[in-house]
C-alpha positions as CSV (number, residue, x, y, z in Angstrom):
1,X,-14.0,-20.7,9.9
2,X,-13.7,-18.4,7.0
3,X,-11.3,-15.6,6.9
4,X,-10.8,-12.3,5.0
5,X,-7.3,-10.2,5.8
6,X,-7.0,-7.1,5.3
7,X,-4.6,-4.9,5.6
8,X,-3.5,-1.4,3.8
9,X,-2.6,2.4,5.2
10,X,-5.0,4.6,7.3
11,X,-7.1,6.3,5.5
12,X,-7.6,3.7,2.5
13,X,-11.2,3.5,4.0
14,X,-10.5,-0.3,4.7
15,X,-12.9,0.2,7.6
16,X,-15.7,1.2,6.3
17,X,-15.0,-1.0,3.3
18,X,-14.6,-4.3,5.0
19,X,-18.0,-3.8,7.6
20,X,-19.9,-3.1,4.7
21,X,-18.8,-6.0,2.6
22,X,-19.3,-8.3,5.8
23,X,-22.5,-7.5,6.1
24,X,-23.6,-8.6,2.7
25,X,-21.5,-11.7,2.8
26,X,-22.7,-12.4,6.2
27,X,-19.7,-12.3,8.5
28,X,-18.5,-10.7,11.4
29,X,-16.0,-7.1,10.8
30,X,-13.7,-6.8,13.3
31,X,-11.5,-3.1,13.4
32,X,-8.3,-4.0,15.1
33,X,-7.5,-0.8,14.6
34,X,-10.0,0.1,16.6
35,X,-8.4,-1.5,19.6
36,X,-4.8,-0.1,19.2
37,X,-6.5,3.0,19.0
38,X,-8.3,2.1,22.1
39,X,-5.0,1.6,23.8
40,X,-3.5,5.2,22.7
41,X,-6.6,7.0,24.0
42,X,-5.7,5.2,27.7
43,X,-2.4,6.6,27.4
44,X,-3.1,10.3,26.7
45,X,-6.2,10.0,29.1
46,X,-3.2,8.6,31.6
47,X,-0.6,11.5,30.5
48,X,2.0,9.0,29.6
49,X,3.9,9.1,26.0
50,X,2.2,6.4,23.4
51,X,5.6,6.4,22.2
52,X,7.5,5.4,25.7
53,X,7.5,1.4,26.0
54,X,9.2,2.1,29.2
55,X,5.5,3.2,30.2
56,X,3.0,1.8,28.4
57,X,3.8,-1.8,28.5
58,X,3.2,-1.5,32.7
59,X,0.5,0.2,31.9
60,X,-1.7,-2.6,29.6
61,X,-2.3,-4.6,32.9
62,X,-4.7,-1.7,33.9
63,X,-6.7,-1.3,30.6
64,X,-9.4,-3.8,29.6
65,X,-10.5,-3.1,25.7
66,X,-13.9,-5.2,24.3
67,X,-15.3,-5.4,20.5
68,X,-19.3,-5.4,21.0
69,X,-21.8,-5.5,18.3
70,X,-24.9,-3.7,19.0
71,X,-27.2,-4.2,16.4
72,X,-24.8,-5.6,13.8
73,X,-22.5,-2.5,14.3
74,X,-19.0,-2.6,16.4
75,X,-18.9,-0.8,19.5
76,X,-15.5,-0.7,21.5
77,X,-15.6,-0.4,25.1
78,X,-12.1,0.8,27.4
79,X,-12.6,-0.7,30.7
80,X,-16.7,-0.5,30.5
81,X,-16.8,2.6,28.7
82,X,-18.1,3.2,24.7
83,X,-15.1,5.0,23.6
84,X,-16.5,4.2,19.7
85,X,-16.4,8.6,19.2
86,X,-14.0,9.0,20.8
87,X,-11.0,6.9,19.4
88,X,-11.5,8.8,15.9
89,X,-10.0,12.2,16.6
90,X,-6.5,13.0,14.8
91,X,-4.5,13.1,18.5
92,X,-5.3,9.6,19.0
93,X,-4.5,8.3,15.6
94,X,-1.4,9.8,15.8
95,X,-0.8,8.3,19.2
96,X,-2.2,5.6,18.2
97,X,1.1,5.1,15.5
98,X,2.9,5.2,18.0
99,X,1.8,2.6,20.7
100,X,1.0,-0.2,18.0
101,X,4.6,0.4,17.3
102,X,5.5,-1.8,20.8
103,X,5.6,-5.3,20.5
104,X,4.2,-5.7,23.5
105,X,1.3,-4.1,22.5
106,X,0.5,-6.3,19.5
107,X,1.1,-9.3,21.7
108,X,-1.3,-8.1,24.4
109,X,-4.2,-8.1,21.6
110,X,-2.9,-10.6,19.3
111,X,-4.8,-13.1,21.4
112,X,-8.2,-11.1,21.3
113,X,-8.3,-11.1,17.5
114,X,-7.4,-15.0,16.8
115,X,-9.8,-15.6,19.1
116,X,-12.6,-13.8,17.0
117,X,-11.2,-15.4,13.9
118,X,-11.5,-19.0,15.7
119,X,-15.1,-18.4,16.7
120,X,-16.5,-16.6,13.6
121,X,-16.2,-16.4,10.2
122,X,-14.7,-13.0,10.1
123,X,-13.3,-9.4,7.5
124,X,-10.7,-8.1,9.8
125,X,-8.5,-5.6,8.8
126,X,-5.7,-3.6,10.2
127,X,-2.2,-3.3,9.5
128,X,-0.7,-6.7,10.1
129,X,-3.6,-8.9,9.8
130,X,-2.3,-11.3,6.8
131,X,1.2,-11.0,7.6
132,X,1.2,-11.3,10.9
133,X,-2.4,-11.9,13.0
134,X,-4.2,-14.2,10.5
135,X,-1.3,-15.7,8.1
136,X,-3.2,-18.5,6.8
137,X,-6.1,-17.1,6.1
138,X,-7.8,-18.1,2.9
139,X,-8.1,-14.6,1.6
140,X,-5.7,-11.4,2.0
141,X,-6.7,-8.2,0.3
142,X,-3.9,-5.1,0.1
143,X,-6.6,-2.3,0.4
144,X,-4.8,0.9,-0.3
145,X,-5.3,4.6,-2.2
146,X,-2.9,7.2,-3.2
147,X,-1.9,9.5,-0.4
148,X,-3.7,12.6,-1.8
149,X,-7.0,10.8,-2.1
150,X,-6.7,9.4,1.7
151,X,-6.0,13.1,2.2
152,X,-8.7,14.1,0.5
153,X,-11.6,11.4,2.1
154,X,-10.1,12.7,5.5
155,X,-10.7,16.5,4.9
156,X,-13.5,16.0,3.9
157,X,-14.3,13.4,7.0
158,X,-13.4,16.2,9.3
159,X,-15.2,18.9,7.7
160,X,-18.5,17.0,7.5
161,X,-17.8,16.7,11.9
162,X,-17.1,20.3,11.9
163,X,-13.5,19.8,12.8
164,X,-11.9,20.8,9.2
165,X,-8.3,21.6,9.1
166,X,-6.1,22.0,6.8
167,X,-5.9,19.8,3.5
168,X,-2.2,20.4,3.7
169,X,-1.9,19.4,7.0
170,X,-3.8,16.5,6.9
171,X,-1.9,15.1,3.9
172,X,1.4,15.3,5.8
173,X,-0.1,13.8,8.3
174,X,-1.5,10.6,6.1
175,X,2.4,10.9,5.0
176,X,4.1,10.2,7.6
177,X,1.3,7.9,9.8
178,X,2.7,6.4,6.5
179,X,5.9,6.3,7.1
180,X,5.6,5.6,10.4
181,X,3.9,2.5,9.9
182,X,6.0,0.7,7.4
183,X,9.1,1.2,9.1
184,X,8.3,0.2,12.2
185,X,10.4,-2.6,13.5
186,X,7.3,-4.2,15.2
187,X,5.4,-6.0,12.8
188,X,5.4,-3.1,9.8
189,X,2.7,-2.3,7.2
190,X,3.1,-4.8,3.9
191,X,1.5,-6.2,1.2
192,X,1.2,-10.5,2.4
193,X,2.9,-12.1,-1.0
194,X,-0.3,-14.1,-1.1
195,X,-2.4,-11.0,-0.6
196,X,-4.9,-9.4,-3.9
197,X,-4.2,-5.7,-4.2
198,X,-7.2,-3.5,-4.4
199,X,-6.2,-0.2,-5.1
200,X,-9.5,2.1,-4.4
201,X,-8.1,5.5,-5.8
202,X,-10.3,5.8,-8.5
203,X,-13.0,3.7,-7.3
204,X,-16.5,5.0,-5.3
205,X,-17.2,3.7,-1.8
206,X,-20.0,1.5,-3.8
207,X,-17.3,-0.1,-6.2
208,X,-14.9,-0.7,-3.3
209,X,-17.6,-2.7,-1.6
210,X,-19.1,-4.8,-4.9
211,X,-15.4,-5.4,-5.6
212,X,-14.7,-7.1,-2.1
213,X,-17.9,-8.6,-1.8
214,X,-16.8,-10.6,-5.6
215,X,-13.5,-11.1,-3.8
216,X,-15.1,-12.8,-0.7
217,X,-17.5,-14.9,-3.0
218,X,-14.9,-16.4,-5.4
219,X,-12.5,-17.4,-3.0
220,X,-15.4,-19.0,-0.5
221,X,-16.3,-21.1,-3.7
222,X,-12.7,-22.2,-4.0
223,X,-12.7,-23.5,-0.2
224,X,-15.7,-25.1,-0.8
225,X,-15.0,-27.0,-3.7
């Protein structure tokens, strides 16, 4: 099975990035953010601290997270329940920082997403994903933007839901959901030494895609020859 890595900071619009381009190529997106962040909505559902191992490792024997694709787009289920809206509001990514920050936590779903990559030929992205989920895969991208253009794409994100806040605001938070993430003792946000860097600051959503999509190409003629 073909692989594609991706990892970079929130914001850097890897998601919407990596579904798009693995539509056109034909593969299979998986958001593993999108299950961490899963996991952090149980928690403040549950009242208990995202950032307290001491109680959220007991409680992952109680939560039950699914990836579904309903037609060709990723739904994520919490214990039978589409939670795909719900996952995306500024509380949970912040809490969501802070619960992929346990080890135990990337252990508990580390099996889930090597098991996709075994079945299918998969664009995953998330944090760790070449360093740590899918080392060996045959392509690793370092998807990133500068943190005042992240800021920016999530301002205007928010407006566009009628939630706006802040520009301000939101760029201290992109800062340290930064921060938090590369120093993290727990498998922390890197660049793979192996991995290409694709910086989309000054690039449209458009160019971000054809630019991954010539990525996926090139390197799935390299395998095959």
């Amino acid at each position: 099975m073909f692989s594609v890595a991706i990892d970079g900071p929130a914001g850097a619009g890897k998601s919407t990035v990596a579904r798009a381009a693995a539509l056109r190529t034909g593969m299979i997106y998986v958001d593993t953010g999108a299950l961490y962040r899963a996991i952090a909505l149980h928690m403040l559902q549950a009242k208990i601290d995202p950032a307290d191992a001491l109680q959220v490792v007991p409680a992952l024997s109680a939560i039950k997270v699914e990836l579904s694709y309903v037609e060709g787009r990723q739904r994520v289920f919490l214990n039978g329940e589409d939670v795909s809206e719900k996952i995306r509001t500024p509380e949970v990514s912040m809490a969501t920082s802070a619960v992929s920050a346990i080890p135990q936590v990337r252990e508990y779903l580390m099996e889930t997403q090597r098991g996709m990559a075994e079945k299918y030929h998969v664009v995953m992205d998330g944090r760790d994903i070449g360093t740590v989920v899918l080392p060996n895969a045959p392509l690793k991208i370092f998807l990133t933007a500068s943190p005042e253009v992240r800021a920016k794409r999530r301002y205007e994100e928010l407006s566009a839901k009628g939630a706006p806040q802040n520009y301000e605001q939101v760029l201290a938070e992109v800062i340290q959901r930064d921060y938090n993430d590369s120093h993290r003792k727990a498998a922390p946000l890197k660049q793979a030494e192996d991995a290409v860097l694709l910086d989309t600051s000054n690039l449209t959503l458009e160019q971000s895609i054809a630019e991954l999509v010539e990525l996926i190409h090139n390197r799935r003629m390299e395998t095959q020859q």
